[in-house]
C-alpha positions as a Markdown table, in Angstrom:
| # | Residue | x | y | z |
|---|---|---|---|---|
| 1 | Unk | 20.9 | 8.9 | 0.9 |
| 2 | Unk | 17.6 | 8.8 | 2.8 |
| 3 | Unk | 14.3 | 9.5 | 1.9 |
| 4 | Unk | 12.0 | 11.1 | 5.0 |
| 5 | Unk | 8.4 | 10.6 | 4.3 |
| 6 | Unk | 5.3 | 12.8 | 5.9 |
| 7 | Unk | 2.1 | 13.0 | 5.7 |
| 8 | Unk | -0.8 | 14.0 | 8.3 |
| 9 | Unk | -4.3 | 15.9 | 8.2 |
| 10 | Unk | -2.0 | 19.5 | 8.6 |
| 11 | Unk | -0.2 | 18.8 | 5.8 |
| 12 | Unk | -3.3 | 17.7 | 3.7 |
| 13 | Unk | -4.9 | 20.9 | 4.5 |
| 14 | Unk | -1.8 | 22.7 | 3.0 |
| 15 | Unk | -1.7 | 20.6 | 0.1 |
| 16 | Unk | -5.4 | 21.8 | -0.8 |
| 17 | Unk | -4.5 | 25.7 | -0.1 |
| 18 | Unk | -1.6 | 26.0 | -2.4 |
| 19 | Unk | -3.3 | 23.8 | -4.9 |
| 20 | Unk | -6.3 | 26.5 | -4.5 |
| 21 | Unk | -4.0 | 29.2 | -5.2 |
| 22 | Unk | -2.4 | 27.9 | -8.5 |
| 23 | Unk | -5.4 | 26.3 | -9.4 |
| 24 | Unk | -5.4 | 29.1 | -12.9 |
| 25 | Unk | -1.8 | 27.6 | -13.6 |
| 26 | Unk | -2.6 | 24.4 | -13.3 |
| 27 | Unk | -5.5 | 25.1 | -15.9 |
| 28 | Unk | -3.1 | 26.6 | -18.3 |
| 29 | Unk | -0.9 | 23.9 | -18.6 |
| 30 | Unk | -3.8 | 21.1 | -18.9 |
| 31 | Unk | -3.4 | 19.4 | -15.0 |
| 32 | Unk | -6.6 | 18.5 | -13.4 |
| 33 | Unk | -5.5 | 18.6 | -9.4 |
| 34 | Unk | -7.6 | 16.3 | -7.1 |
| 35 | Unk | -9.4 | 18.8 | -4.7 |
| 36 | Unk | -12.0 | 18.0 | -2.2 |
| 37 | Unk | -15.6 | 16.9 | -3.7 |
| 38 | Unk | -19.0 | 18.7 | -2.6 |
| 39 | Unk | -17.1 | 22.1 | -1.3 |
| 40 | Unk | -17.7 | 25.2 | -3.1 |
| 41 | Unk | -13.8 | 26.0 | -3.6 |
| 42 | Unk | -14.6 | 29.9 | -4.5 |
| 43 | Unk | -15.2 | 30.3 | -1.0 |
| 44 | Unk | -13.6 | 27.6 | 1.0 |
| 45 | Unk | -12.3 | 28.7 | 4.0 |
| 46 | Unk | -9.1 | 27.2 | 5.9 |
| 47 | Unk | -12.0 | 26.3 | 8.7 |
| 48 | Unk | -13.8 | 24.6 | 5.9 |
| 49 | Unk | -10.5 | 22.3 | 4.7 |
| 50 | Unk | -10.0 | 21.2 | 8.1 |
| 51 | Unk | -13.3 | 20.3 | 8.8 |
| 52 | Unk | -13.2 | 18.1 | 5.4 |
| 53 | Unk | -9.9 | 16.4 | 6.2 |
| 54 | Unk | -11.2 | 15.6 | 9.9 |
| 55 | Unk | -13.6 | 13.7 | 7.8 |
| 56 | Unk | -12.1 | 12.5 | 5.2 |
| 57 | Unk | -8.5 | 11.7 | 6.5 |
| 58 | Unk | -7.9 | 7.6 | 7.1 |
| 59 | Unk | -4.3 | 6.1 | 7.4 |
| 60 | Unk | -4.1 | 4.3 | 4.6 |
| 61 | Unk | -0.7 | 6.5 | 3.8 |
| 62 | Unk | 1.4 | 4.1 | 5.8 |
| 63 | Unk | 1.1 | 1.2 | 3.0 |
| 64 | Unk | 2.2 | 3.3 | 0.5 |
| 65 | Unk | 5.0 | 4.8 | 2.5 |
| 66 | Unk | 6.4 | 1.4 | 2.9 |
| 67 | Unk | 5.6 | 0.4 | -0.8 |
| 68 | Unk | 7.7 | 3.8 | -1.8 |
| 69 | Unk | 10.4 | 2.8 | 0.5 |
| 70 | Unk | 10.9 | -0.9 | -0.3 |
| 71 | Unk | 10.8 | 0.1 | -4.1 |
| 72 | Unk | 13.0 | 3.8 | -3.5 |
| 73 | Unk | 15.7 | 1.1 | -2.1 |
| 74 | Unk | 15.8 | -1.7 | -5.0 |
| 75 | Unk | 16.9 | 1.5 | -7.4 |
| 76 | Unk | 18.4 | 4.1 | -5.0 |
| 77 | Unk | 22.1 | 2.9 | -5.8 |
| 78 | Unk | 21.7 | 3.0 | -9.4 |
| 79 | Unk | 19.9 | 5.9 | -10.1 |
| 80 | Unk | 22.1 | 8.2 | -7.9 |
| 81 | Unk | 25.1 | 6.6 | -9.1 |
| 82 | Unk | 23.9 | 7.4 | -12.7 |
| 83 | Unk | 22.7 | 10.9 | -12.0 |
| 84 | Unk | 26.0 | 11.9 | -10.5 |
| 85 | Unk | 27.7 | 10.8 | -13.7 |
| 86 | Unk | 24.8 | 13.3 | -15.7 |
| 87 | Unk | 24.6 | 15.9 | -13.6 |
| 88 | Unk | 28.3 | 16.2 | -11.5 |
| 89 | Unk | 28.8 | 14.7 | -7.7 |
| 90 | Unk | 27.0 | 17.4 | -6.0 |
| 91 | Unk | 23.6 | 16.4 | -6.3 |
| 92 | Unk | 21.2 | 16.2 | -3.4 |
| 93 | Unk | 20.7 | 12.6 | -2.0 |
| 94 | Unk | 18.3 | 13.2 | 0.7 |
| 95 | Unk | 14.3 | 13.8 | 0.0 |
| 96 | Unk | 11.4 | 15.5 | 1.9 |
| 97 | Unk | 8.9 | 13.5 | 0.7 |
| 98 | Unk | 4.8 | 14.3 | 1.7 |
| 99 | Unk | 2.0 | 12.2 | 0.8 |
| 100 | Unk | -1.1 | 13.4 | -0.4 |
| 101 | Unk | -4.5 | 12.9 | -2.0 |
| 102 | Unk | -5.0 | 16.2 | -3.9 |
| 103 | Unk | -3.3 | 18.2 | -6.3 |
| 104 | Unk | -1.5 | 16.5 | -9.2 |
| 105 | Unk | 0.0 | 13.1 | -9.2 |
| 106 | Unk | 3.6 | 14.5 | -7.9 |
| 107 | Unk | 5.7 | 18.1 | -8.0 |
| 108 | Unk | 8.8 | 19.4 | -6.4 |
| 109 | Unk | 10.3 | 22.1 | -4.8 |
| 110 | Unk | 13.9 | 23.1 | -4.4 |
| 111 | Unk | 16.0 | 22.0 | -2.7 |
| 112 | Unk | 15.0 | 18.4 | -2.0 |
| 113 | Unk | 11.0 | 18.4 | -1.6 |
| 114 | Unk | 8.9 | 16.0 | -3.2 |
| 115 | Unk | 5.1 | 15.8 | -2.8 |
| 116 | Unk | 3.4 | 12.1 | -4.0 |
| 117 | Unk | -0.1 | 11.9 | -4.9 |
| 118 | Unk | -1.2 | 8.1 | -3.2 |
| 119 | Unk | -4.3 | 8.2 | -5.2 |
| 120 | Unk | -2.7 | 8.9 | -8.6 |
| 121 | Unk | -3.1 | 5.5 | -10.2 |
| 122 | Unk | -1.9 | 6.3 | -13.3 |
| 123 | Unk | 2.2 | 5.7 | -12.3 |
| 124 | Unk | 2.7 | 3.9 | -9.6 |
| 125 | Unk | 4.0 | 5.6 | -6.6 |
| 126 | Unk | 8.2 | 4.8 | -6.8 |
| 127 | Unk | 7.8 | 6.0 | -10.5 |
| 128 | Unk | 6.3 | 9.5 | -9.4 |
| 129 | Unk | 9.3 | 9.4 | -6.7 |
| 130 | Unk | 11.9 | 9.3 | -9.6 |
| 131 | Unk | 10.4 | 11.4 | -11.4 |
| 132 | Unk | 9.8 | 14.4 | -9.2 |
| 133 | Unk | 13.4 | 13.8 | -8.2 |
| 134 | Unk | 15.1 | 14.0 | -12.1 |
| 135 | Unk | 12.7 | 16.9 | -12.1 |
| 136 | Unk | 15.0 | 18.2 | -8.8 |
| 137 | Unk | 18.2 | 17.4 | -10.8 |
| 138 | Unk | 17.1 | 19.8 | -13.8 |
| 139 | Unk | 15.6 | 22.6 | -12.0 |
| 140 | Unk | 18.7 | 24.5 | -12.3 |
| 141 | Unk | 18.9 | 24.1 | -15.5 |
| 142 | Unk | 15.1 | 24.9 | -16.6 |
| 143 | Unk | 15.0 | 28.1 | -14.6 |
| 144 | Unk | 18.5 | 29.7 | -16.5 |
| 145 | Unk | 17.6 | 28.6 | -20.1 |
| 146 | Unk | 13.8 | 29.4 | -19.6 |
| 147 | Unk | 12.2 | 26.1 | -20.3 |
| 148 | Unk | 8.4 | 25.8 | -20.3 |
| 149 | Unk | 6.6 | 23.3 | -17.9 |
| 150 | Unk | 5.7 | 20.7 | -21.0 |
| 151 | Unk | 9.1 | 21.0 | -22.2 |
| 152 | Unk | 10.3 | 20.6 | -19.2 |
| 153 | Unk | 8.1 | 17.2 | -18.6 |
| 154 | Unk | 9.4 | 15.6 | -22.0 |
| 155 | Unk | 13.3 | 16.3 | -21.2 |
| 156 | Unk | 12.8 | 14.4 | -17.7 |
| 157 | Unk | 10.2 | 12.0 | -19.7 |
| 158 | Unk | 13.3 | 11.7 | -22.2 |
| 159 | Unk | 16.5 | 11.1 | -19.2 |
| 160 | Unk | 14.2 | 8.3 | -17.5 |
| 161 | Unk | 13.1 | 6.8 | -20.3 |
| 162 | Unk | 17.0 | 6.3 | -21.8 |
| 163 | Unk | 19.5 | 3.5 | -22.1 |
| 164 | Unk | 21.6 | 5.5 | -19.2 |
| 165 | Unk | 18.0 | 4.6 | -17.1 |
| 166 | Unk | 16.9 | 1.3 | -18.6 |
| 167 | Unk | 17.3 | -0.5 | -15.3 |
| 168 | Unk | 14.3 | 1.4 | -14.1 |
| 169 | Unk | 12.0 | 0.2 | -16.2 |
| 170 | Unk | 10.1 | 3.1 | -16.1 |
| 171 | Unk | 8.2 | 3.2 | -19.5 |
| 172 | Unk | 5.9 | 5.9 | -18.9 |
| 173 | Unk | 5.1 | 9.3 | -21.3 |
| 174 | Unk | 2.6 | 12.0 | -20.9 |
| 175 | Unk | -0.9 | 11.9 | -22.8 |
| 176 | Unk | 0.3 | 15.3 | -24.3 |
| 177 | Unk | 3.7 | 17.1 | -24.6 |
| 178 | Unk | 1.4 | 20.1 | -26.8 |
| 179 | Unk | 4.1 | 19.1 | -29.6 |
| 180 | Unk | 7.2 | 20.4 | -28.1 |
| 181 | Unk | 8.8 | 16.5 | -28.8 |
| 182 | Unk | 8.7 | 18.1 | -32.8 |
| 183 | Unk | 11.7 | 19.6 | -31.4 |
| 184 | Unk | 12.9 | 18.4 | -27.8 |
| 185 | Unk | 13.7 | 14.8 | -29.0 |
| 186 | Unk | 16.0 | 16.2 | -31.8 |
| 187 | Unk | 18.0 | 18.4 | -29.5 |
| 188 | Unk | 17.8 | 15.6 | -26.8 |
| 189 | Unk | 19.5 | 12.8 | -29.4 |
| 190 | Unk | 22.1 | 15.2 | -29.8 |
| 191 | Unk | 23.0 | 17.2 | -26.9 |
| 192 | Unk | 22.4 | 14.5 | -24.4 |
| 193 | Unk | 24.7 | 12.4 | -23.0 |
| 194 | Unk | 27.2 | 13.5 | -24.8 |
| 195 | Unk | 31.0 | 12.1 | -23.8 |
C-alpha cells in the first residue's frame, strides 16, 4: 500500500491542456476548473502554458504532499481493509497521485491515478484523496451499468459518508446532485451493503 505523489511545472502544463480540452464537459455537468487568469484560453498555445507556469509555479506542493501523507496513513489501514470487504480482495492499493492547481478539486483515471487540486479549499486535501480513490473502486461498475457523472458523485458521496466509513469522518456532500438522490438514496438503502 503506497501512495507516490508528483507534481512539477511539466505536469502542471498537462494538467491545463487536458483541462482545455474537456473544458465543454466540464460545463455540462456544472464544474468550474481552475485555469490560468489573464490568458486568452481560445488561443493558448502549449508555448503560452509554459511560459505562465515558469511564472507562476512556487513549491509550496511539498507541504501538502506531507499533509496528504501524514493523514493518507492515519486511515490507510481502515479504509482498505473496509473496501476489500465492499468490493472483493483484488482492489488496487497503490496510487499515482499528481498535484495541481487547476482543473477541478480532484479526478481519477484507471487504473490507480489520482490528480489533487492543492488549492481546492473546499475539502481538505486527504478527503479529495479518498474520494478520488472510492471513485477508482466503482469505475468498473459505473462504466457496465451506465451511470451518469452526478449519479456517480452521490453513490461515492453515499459509501463515504456510511456507517461502514464513519471512522473517516468525512462529512462532506455536493452543493448539487441535479436530483438524482430522489432516487439514488432509495436504491443505495437497499442494495448496499447488503450481507
Amino acid at each position: 500500500m503506497s501512495l507516490n505523489i508528483k507534481y512539477s511545472k511539466e505536469l502542471e502544463v498537462e494538467r491545463i491542456k487536458n483541462t482545455l480540452n474537456k473544458l465543454d464537459w466540464y460545463d455540462k455537468h456544472g464544474y468550474r476548473p481552475r485555469l490560468p487568469e489573464n490568458i486568452d484560453l481560445k488561443h493558448i498555445s502549449t508555448e503560452d502554458i509554459y511560459s505562465y507556469i515558469e511564472k507562476d509555479y512556487k513549491d509550496d506542493y511539498s507541504k501538502i504532499s506531507d499533509e496528504i501523507k501524514a493523514g493518507y496513513k492515519i486511515l490507510e489501514d481502515a479504509y482498505i481493509k473496509e473496501l476489500k470487504e465492499v468490493f472483493g480482495n483484488n482492489i488496487i492499493t497503490d496510487f499515482d497521485v499528481t498535484l495541481t492547481k487547476y482543473g477541478v478539486g480532484g479526478s481519477y483515471g484507471l487504473p490507480n491515478k489520482i490528480i489533487i487540486n492543492i488549492l481546492f479549499i473546499k475539502k481538505p486535501p486527504t478527503k479529495i484523496l479518498i474520494h478520488e480513490i472510492c471513485h477508482l473502486m466503482v469505475e468498473d461498475h459505473v462504466l457496465k451499468n451506465g451511470i451518469l457523472q452526478r449519479e456517480k458523485e452521490r453513490v461515492v458521496d453515499l459509501i463515504l459518508n456510511s456507517k461502514k466509513f464513519e471512522f473517516l469522518n468525512y462529512d462532506w456532500w455536493q452543493d448539487s446532485y441535479d436530483n438524482t438522490e430522489k432516487y439514488i438514496d432509495d436504491l443505495f438503502e437497499r442494495e448496499f451493503f447488503k450481507s
